[in-house]
N, C-alpha and C positions, 0 to 999 in steps of 0.2 A: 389427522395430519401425520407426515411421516416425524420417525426422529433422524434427527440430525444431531451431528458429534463433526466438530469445526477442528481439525490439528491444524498447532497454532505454533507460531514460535517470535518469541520477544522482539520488537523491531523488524521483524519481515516485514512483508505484500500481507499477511496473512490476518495480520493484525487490523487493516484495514475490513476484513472480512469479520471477524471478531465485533467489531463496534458497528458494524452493519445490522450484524445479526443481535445485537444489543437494543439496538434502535426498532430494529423490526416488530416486537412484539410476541415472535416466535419461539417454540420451547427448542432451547437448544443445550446441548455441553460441549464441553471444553478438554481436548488432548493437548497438555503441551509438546512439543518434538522440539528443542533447543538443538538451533542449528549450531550453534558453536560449542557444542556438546558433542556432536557427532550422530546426535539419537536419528537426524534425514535417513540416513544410511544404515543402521540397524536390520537384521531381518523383518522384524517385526513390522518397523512402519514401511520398506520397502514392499512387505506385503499389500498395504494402503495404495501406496505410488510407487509403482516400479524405477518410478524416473530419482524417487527422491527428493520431489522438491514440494515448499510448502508455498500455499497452503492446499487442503484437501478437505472437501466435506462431505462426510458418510451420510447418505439420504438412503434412510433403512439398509438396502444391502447392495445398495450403489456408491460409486463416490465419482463423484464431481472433482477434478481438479481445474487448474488457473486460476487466479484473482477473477477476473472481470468475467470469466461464466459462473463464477461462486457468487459476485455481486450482483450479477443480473438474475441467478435463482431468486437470490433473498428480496430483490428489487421487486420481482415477481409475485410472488408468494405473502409478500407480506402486506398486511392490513393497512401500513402506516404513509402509504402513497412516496415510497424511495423512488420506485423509477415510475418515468411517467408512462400511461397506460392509451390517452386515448389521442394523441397528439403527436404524430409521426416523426414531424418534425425535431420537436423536444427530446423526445425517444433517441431519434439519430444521436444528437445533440449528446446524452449522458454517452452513447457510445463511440461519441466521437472524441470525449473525452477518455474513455476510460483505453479507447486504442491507444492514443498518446500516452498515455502514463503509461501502460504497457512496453509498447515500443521503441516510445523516442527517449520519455525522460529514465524509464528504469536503466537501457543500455545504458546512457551520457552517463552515468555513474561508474561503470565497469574500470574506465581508465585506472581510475583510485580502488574499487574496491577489489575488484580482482582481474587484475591485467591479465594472468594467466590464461582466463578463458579467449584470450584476443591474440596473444606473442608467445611462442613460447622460449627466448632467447631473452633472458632476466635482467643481461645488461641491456638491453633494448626500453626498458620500464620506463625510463625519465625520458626517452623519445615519445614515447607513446602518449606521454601526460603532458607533455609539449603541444599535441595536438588535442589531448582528450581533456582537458581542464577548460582550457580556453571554448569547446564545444559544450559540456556543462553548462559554465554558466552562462552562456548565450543560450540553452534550454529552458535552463528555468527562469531566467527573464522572462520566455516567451510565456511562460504558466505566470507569471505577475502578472504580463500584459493580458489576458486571456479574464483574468477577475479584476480586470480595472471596472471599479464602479457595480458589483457584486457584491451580494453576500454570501453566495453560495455558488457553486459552480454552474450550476444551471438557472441562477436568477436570484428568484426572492425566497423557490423552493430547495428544501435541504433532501437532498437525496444520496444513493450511497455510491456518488463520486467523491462524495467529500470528505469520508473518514480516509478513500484512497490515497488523494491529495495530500492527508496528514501525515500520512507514512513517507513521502517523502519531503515535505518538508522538515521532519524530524530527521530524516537522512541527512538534506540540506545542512544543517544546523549540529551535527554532529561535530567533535573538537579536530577531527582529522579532516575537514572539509570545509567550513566554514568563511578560513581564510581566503581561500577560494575562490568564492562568489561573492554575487552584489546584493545589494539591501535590495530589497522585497517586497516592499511595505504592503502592496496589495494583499500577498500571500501571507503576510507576517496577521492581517488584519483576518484575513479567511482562519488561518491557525489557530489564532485567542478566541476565535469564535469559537473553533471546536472545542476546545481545552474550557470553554465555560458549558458545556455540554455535559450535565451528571454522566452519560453512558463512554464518553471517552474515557476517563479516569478512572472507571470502575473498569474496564478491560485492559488498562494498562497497566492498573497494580496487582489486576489478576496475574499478569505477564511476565511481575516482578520488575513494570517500568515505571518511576518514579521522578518527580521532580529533581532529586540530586542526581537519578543519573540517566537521564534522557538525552543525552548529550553525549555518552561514551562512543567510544569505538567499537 
C-alpha cells in the first residue's frame, strides 16, 4: 500500500478527510497546516499545494488535493465499504452528495465567513449578508430535508459523506452563525450519531478540537 500523509487543519474541509481516513482502516499520518496560523501559505506547504488550500493528501510522491477527490480515494481504497462499489446508482448518490457540500453548501457560508472573496467594497458587507444569510439557511435546511428519515447520508450505510457533512454542521453551529439558522433536527440527529463514533473524537482532539471549543469562531 502506498503511504499517505493527510495535511489537515482544525475545523476545515480537511478534517472531514481525517475521520475518513480513521474510519478506513488504512495506515496513514498526520501534517497539521493551521489555517489561522498562516502555515497554508508558508513555502513549505505551498510546495504541497500551490494554490494553498487544505486539505492535500501525499500518496507516496503524489498529492491529491480537494475534499471529495480525497474522499472518494479513501472511499476507494479502503477495506471498510465507505463508498459504494457495485451499485451505480448509490455511487452517483454519495457523489451527488459530496457535489452539494462542495458547491452549494460550502459557498452559502462565504457571506459570513469571508465576504472578501465575493465584494471587494467593505462597506458593501451587510448588503451582501442581507442576501447571503437568508440563502444559508435556506441551504442547510435543504441538507436537514435531504436526511429526513436517515441515519446516514446515503441510508442505513455510513460512508465517507458523513464525516463531510459533520464539518459543516460544526460550521453551522459555530457562536458567529448559529443565530442564523433554523433548528435542524434531522442533521442535529445525523451529528450525535457521528460524535458517538470513537474515530470522530480521536481526530478532533488530534486537531486540538474539543468539546469546549467546537463552537469557536
Amino acid at each position: 500500500m502506498p503511504k499517505l500523509t493527510l495535511f489537515t487543519s482544525p475545523r476545515a474541509c480537511s478534517g472531514a478527510c481525517h475521520i475518513a481516513l480513521e474510519e478506513s482502516g488504512l495506515d496513514y499520518d498526520i501534517e497539521l497546516v493551521k489555517i489561522r496560523e498562516g502555515r497554508h501559505l508558508t513555502e513549505e506547504y505551498l510546495r504541497i499545494n500551490p494554490w494553498g488550500k487544505i486539505p492535500a493528501l501525499r500518496i507516496d510522491g503524489e498529492v491529491l488535493t480537494e475534499a471529495q477527490a480525497i474522499l472518494s480515494y479513501i472511499g476507494d481504497t479502503s477495506a471498510n465499504n465507505l463508498l459504494p462499489r457495485n451499485d451505480a446508482l448509490a455511487r452517483a448518490r454519495a457523489h451527488e452528495w459530496m457535489n452539494f457540500l462542495t458547491a452549494t453548501v460550502h459557498i452559502a457560508f462565504r457571506p459570513l465567513f469571508k465576504p472578501q472573496y465575493l465584494i471587494g467594497d467593505e462597506s458593501l458587507y451587510p448588503k451582501l449578508r442581507e442576501v447571503g444569510i437568508p440563502n444559508l439557511k435556506n441551504t442547510l435546511l435543504e441538507v436537514d430535508r435531504r436526511l429526513e428519515n436517515r441515519d446516514w447520508a446515503l441510508g442505513d450505510s455510513y460512508s465517507v459523506v458523513d464525516p463531510y457533512l459533520l464539518v459543516f454542521w460544526i460550521w453551522s453551529q459555530r457562536d458567529d452563525v448559529v443565530p442564523h439558522v433554523a433548528d435542524m433536527p434531522n442533521w442535529r440527529a445525523h451529528a450525535e450519531r457521528m460524535f458517538n463514533r470513537p474515530a470522530t473524537w480521536r481526530c478532533l482532539n488530534i486537531e486540538g478540537v474539543t468539546k469546549d471549543n467546537i463552537s469557536d469562531p
